[in-house]
mmCIF file of the C-alpha atoms, coordinates in Angstrom:
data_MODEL
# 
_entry.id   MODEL 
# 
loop_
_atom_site.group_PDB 
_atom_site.id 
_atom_site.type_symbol 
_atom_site.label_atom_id 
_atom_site.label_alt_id 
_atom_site.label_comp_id 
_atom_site.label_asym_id 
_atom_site.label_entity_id 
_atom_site.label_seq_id 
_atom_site.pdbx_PDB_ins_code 
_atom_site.Cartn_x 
_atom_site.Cartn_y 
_atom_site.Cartn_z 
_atom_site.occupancy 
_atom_site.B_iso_or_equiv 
_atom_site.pdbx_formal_charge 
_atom_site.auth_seq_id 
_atom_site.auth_comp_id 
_atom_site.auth_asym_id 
_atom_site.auth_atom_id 
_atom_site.pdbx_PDB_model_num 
ATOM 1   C CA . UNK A 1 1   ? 183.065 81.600 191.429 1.00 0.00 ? 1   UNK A CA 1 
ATOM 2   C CA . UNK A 1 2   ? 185.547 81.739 188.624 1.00 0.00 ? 2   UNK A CA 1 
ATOM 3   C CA . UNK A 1 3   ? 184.548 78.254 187.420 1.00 0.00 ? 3   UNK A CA 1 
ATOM 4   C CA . UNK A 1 4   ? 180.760 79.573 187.546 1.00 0.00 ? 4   UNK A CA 1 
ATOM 5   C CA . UNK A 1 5   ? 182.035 82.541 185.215 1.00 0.00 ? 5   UNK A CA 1 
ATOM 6   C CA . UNK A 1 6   ? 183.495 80.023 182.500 1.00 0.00 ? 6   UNK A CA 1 
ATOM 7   C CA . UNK A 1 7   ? 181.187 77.599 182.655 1.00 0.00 ? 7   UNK A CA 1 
ATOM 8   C CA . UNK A 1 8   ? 178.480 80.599 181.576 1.00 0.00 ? 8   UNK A CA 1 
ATOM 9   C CA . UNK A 1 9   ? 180.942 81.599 178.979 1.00 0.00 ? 9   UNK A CA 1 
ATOM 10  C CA . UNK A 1 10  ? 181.127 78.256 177.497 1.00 0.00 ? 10  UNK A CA 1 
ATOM 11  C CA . UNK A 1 11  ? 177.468 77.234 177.211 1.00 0.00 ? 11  UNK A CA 1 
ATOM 12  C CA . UNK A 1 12  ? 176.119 80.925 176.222 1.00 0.00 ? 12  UNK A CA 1 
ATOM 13  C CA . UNK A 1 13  ? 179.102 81.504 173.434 1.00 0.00 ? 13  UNK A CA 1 
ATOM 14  C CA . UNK A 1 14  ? 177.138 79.060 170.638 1.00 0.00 ? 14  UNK A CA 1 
ATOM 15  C CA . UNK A 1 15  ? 173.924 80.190 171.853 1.00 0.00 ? 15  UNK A CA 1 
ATOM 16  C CA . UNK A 1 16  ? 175.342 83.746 170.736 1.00 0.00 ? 16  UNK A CA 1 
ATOM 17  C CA . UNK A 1 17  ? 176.988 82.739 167.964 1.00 0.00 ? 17  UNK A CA 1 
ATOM 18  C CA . UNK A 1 18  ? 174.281 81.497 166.205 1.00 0.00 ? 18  UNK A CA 1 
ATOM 19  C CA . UNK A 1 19  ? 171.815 84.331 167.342 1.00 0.00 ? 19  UNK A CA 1 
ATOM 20  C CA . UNK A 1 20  ? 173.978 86.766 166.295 1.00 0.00 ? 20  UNK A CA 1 
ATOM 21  C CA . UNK A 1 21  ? 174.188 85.030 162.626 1.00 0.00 ? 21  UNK A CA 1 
ATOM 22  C CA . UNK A 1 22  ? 170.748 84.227 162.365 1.00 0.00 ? 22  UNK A CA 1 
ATOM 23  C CA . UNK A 1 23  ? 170.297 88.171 163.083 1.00 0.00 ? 23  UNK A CA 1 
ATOM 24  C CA . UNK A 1 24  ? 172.937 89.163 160.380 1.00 0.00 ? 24  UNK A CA 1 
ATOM 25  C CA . UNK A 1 25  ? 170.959 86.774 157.845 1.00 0.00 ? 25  UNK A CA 1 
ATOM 26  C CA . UNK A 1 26  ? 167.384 88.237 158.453 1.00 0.00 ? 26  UNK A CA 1 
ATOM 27  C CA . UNK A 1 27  ? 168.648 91.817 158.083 1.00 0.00 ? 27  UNK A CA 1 
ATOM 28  C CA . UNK A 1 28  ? 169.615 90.911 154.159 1.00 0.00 ? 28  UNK A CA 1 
ATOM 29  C CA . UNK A 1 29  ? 173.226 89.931 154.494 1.00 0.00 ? 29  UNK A CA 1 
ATOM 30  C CA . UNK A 1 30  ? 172.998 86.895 153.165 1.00 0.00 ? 30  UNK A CA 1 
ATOM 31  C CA . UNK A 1 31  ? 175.455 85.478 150.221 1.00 0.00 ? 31  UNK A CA 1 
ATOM 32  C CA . UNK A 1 32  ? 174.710 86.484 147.469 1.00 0.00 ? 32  UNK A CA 1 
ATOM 33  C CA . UNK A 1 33  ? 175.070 84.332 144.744 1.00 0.00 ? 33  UNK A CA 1 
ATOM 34  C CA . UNK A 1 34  ? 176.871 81.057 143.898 1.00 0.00 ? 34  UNK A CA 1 
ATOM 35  C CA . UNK A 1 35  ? 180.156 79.582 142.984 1.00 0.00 ? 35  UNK A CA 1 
ATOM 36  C CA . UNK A 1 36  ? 178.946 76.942 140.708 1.00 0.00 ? 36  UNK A CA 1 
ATOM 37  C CA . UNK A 1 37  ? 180.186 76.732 137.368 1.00 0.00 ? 37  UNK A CA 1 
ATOM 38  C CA . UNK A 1 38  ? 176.488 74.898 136.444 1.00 0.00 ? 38  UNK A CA 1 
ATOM 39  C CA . UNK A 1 39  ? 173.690 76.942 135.909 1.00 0.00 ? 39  UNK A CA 1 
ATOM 40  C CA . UNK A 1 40  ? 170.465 75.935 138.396 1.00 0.00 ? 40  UNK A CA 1 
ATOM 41  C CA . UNK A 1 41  ? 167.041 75.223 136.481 1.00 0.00 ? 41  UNK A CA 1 
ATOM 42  C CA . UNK A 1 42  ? 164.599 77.990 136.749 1.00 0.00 ? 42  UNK A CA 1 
ATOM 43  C CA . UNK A 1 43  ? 162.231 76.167 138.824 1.00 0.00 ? 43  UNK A CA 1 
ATOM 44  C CA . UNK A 1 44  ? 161.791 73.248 141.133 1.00 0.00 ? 44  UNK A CA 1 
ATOM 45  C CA . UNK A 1 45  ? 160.964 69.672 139.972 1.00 0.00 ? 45  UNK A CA 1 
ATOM 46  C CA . UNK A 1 46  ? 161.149 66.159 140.490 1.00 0.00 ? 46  UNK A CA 1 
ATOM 47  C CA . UNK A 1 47  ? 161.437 63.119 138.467 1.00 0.00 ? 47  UNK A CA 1 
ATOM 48  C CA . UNK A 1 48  ? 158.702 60.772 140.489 1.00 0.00 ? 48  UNK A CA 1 
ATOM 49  C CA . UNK A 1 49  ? 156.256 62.726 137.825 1.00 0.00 ? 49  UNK A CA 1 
ATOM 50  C CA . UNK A 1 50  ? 157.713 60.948 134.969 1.00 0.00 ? 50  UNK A CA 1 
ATOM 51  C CA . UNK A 1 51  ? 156.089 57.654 134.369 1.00 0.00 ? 51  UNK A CA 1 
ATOM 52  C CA . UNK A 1 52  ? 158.078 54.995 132.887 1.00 0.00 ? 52  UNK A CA 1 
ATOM 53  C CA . UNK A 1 53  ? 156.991 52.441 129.797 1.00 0.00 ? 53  UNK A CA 1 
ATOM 54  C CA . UNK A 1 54  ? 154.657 50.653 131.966 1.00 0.00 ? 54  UNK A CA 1 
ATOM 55  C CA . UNK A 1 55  ? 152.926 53.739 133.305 1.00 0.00 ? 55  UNK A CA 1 
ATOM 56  C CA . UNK A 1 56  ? 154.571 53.533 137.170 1.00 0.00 ? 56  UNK A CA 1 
ATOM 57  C CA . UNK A 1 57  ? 155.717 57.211 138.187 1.00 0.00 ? 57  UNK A CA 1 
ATOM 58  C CA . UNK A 1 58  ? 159.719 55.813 138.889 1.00 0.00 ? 58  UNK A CA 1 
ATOM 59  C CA . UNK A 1 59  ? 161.316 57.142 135.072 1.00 0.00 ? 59  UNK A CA 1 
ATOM 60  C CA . UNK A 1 60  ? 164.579 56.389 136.798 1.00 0.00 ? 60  UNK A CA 1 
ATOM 61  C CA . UNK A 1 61  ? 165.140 54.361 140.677 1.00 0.00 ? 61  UNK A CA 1 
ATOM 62  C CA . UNK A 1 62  ? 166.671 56.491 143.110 1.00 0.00 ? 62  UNK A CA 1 
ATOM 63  C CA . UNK A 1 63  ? 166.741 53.461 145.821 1.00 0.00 ? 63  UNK A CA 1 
ATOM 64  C CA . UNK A 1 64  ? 170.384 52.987 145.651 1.00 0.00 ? 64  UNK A CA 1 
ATOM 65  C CA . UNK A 1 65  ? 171.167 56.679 146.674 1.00 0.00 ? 65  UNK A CA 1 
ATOM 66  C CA . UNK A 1 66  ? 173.164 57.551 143.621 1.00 0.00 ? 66  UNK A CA 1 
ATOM 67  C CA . UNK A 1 67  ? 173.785 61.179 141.970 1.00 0.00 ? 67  UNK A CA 1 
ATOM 68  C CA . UNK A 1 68  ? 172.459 60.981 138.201 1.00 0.00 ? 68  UNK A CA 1 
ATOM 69  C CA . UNK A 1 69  ? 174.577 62.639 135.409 1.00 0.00 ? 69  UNK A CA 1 
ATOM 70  C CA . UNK A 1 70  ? 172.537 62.430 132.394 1.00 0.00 ? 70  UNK A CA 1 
ATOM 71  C CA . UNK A 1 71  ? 172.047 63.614 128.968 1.00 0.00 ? 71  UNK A CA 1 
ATOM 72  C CA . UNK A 1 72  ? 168.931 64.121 127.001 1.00 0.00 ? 72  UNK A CA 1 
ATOM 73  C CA . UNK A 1 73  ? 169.487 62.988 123.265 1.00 0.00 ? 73  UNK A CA 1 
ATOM 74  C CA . UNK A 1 74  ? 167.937 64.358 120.969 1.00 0.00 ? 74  UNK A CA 1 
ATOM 75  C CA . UNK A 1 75  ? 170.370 64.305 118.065 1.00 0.00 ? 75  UNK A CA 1 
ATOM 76  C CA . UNK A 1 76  ? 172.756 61.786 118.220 1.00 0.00 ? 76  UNK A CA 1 
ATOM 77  C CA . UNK A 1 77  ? 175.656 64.021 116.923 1.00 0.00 ? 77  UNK A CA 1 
ATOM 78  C CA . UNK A 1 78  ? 175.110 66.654 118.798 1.00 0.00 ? 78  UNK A CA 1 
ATOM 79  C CA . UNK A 1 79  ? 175.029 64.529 121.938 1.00 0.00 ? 79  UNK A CA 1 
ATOM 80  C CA . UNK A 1 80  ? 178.313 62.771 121.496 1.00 0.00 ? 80  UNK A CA 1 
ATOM 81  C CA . UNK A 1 81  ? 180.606 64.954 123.087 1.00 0.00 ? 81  UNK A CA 1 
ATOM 82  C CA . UNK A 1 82  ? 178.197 65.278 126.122 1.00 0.00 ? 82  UNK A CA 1 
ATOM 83  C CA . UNK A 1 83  ? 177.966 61.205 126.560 1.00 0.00 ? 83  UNK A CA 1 
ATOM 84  C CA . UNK A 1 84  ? 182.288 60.832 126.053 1.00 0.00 ? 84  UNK A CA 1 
ATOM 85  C CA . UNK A 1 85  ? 182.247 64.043 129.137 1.00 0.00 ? 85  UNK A CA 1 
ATOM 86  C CA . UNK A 1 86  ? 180.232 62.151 131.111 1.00 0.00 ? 86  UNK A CA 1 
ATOM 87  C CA . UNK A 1 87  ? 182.068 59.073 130.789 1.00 0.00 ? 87  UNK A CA 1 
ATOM 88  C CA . UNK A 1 88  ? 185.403 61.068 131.441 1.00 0.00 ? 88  UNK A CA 1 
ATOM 89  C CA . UNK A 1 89  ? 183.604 62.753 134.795 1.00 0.00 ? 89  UNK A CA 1 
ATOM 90  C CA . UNK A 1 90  ? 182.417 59.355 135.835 1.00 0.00 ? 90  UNK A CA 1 
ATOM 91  C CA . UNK A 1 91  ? 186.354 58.437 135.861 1.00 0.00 ? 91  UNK A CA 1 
ATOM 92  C CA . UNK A 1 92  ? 188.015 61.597 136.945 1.00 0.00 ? 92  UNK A CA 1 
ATOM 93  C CA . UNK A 1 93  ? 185.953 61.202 140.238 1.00 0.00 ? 93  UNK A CA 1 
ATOM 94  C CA . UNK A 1 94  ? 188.103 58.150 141.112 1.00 0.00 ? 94  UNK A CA 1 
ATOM 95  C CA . UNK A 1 95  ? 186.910 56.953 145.014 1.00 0.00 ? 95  UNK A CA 1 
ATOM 96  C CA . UNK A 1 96  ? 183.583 58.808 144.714 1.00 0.00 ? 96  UNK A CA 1 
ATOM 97  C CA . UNK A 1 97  ? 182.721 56.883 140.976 1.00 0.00 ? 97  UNK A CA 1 
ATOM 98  C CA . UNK A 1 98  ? 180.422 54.637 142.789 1.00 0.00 ? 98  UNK A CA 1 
ATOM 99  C CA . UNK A 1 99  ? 177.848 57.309 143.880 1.00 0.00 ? 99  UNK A CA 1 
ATOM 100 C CA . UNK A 1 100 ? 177.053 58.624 140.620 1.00 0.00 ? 100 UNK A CA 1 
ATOM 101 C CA . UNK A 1 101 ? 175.228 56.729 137.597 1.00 0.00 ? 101 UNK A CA 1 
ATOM 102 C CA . UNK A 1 102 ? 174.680 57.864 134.036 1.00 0.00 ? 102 UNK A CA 1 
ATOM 103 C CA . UNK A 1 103 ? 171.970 57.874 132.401 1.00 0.00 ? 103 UNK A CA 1 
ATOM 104 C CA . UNK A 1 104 ? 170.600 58.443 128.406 1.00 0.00 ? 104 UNK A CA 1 
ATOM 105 C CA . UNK A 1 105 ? 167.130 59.409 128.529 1.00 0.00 ? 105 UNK A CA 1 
ATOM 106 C CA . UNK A 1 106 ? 165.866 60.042 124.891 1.00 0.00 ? 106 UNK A CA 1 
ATOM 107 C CA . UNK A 1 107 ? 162.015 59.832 123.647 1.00 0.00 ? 107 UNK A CA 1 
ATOM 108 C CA . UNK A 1 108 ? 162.643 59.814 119.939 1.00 0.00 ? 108 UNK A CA 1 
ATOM 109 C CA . UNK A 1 109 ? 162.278 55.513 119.310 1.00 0.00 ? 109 UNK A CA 1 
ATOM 110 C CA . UNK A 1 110 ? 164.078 56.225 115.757 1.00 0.00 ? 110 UNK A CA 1 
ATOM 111 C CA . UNK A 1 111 ? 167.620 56.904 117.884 1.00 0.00 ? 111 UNK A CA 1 
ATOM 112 C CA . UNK A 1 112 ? 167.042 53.675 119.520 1.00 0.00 ? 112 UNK A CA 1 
ATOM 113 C CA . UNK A 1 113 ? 169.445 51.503 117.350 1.00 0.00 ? 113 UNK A CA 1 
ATOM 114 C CA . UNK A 1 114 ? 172.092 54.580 117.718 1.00 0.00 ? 114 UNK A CA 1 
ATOM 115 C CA . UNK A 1 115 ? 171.809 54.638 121.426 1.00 0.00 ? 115 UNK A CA 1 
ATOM 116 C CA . UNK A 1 116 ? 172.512 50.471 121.836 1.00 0.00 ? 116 UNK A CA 1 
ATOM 117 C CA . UNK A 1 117 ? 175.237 51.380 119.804 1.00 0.00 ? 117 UNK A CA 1 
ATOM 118 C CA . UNK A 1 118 ? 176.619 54.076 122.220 1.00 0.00 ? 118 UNK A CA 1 
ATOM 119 C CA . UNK A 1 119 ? 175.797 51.676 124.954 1.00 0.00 ? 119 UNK A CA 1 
ATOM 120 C CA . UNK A 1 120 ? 178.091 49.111 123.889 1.00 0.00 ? 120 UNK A CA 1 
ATOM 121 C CA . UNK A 1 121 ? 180.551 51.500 123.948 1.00 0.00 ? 121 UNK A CA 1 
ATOM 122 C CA . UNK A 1 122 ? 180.020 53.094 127.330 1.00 0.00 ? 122 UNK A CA 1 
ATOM 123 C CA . UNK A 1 123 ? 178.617 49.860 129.280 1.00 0.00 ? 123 UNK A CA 1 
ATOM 124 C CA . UNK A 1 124 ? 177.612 51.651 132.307 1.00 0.00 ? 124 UNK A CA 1 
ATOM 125 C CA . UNK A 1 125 ? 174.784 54.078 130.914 1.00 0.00 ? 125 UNK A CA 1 
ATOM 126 C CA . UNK A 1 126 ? 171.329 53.650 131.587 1.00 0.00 ? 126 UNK A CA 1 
ATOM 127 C CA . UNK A 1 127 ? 169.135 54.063 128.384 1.00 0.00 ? 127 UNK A CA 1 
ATOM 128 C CA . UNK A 1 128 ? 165.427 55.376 129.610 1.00 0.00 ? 128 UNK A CA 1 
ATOM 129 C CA . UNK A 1 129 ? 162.732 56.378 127.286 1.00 0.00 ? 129 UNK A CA 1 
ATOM 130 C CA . UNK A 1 130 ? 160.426 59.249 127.702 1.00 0.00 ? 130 UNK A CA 1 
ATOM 131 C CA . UNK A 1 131 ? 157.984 57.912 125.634 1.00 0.00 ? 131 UNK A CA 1 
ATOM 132 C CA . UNK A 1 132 ? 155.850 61.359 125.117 1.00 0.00 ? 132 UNK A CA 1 
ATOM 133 C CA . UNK A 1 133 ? 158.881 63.820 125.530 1.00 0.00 ? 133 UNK A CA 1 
ATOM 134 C CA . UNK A 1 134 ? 157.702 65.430 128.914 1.00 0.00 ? 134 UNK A CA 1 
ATOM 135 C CA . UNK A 1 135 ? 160.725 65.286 130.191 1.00 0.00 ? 135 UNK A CA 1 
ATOM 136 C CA . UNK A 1 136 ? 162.555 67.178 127.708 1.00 0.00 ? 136 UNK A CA 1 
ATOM 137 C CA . UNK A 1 137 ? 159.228 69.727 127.570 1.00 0.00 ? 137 UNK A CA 1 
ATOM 138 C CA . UNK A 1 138 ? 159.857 69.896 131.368 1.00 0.00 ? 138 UNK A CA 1 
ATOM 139 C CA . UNK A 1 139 ? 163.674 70.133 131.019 1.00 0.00 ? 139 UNK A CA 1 
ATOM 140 C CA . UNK A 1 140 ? 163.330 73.101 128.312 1.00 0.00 ? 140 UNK A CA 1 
ATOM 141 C CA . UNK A 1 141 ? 160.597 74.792 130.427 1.00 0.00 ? 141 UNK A CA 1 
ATOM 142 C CA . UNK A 1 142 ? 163.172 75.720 133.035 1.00 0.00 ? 142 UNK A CA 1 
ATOM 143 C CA . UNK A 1 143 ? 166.793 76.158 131.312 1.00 0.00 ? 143 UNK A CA 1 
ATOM 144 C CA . UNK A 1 144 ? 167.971 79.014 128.939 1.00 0.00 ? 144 UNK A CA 1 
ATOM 145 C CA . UNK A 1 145 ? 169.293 76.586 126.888 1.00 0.00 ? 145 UNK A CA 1 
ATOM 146 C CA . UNK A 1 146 ? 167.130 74.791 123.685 1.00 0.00 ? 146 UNK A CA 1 
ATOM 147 C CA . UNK A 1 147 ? 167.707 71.017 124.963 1.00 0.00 ? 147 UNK A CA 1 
ATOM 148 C CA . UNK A 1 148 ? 166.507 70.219 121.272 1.00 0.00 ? 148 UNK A CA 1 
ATOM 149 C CA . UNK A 1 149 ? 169.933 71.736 120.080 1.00 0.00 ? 149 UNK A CA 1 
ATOM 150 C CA . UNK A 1 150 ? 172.519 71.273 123.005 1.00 0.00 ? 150 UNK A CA 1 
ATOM 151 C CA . UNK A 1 151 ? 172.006 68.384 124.381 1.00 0.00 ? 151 UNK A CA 1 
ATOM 152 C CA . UNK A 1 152 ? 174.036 69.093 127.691 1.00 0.00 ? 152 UNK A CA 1 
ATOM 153 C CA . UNK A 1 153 ? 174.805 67.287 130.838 1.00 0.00 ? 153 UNK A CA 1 
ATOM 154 C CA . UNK A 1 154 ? 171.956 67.705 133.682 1.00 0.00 ? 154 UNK A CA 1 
ATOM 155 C CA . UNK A 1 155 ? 172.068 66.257 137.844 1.00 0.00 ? 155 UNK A CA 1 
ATOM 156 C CA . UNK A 1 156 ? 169.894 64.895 139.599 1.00 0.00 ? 156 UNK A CA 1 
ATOM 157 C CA . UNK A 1 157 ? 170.520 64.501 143.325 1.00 0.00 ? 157 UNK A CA 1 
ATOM 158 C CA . UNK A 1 158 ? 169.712 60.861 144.841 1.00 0.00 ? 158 UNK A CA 1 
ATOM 159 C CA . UNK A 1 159 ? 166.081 62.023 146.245 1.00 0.00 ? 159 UNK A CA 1 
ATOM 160 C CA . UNK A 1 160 ? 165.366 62.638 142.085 1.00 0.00 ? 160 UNK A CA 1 
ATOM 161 C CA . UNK A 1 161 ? 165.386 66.599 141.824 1.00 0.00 ? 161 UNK A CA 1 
ATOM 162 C CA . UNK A 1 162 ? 166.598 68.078 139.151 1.00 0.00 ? 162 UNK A CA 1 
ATOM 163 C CA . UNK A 1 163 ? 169.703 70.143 140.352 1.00 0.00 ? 163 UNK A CA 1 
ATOM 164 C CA . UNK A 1 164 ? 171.421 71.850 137.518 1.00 0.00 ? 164 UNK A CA 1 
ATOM 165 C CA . UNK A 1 165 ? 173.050 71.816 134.035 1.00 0.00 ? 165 UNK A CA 1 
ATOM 166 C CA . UNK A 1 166 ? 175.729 72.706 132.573 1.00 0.00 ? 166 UNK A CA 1 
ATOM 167 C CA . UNK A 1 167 ? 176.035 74.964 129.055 1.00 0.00 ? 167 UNK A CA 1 
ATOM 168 C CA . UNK A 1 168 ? 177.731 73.514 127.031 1.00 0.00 ? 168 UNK A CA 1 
ATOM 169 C CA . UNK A 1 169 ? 181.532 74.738 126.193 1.00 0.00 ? 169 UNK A CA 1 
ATOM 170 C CA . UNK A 1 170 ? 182.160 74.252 130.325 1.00 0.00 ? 170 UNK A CA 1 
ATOM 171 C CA . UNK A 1 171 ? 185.668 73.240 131.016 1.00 0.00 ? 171 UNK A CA 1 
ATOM 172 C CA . UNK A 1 172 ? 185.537 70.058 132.155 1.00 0.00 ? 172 UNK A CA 1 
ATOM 173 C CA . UNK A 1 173 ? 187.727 70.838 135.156 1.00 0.00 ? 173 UNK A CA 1 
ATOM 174 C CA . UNK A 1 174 ? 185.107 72.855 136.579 1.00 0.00 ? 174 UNK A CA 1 
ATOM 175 C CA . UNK A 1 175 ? 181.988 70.799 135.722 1.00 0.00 ? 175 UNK A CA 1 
ATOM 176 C CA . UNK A 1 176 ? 184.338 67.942 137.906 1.00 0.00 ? 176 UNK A CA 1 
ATOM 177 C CA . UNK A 1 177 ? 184.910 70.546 140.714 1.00 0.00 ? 177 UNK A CA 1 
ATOM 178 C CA . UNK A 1 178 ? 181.276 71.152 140.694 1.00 0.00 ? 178 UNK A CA 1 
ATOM 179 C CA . UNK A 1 179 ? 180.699 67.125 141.205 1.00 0.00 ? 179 UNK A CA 1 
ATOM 180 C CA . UNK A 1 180 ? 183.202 66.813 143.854 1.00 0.00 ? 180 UNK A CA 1 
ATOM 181 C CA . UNK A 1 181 ? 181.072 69.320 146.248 1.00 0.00 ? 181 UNK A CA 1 
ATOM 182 C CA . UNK A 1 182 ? 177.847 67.890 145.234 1.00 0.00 ? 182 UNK A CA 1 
ATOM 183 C CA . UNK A 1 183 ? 179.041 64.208 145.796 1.00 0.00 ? 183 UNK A CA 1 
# 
């Protein structure tokens, strides 16, 4: 009978657990809150809207299953500092560096020769072209920030959402931390 008793206890305890929190949750006592040091976009969106040069809706491939750390140039000066963080995140992950990619998307042709420049210098950066800028209309439609002007760092998860950015003036350290969980 006392085996009966524990067996009970042992198959009913997760089945209360999980009541119990699912209880606590509906009744508004939820977290509140988050504890990244990004700042989420506004709204919801996905890259498989963006059509490349050649008119196909894949901007960027997310078949390998790779995080995207990217940069939208719009000024090649003011975008600097974001490409050399990027590079230095890309690094500072050590084991993980293989499940992130950069990437330079920019829709101004005039910064072409400026961005193969870059390129040579930071070998592993995708350059992709929004050719009518919808991207960075998109991209400004749901951050605080004037993507024009700042030019920071944006994820996108391996499925192609658009996860977060970060302002820029974020200590690197925390921008890494941030990475780490994601990744």
């Amino acid at each position: 009978m006392r085996n009966k008793f524990f067996l009970a206890a042992i198959l009913l305890t997760p089945i209360l657990v999980v009541s119990l929190s699912s209880l606590y949750f509906v009744m508004g006592n939820s977290p509140e809150g988050t504890k990244n040091n990004g700042v989420f976009f506004k709204s919801y969106f996905e890259f498989n809207q963006f059509k490349n040069e050649k008119g196909n809706p894949d901007l960027i491939n997310f078949d390998d299953g790779k995080w995207v750390l990217s940069v939208y140039v719009t000024n090649i000066e003011a975008s600097k500092e974001s490409i050399y963080l990027m590079r230095q995140l890309n690094v500072a992950l050590n084991r993980d560096i293989n499940k992130l990619k950069r990437v330079i998307f920019y829709s101004n042709s005039l910064l072409e020769r400026d961005l193969l420049d870059i390129k040579s210098q930071y070998p592993r950066v995708e350059l992709v072209e929004d050719k009518n800028g919808v991207l960075l209309n998109v991209l400004q439609k749901n951050s605080k920030l004037n993507f024009n002007i700042d030019n920071p760092i944006f994820i996108i998860d391996p499925y192609g959402r658009a996860v977060m950015y970060f302002n820029p003036g974020t200590d690197p350290k925390l921008i890494l931390k941030d990475l780490k969980v994601l990744i």
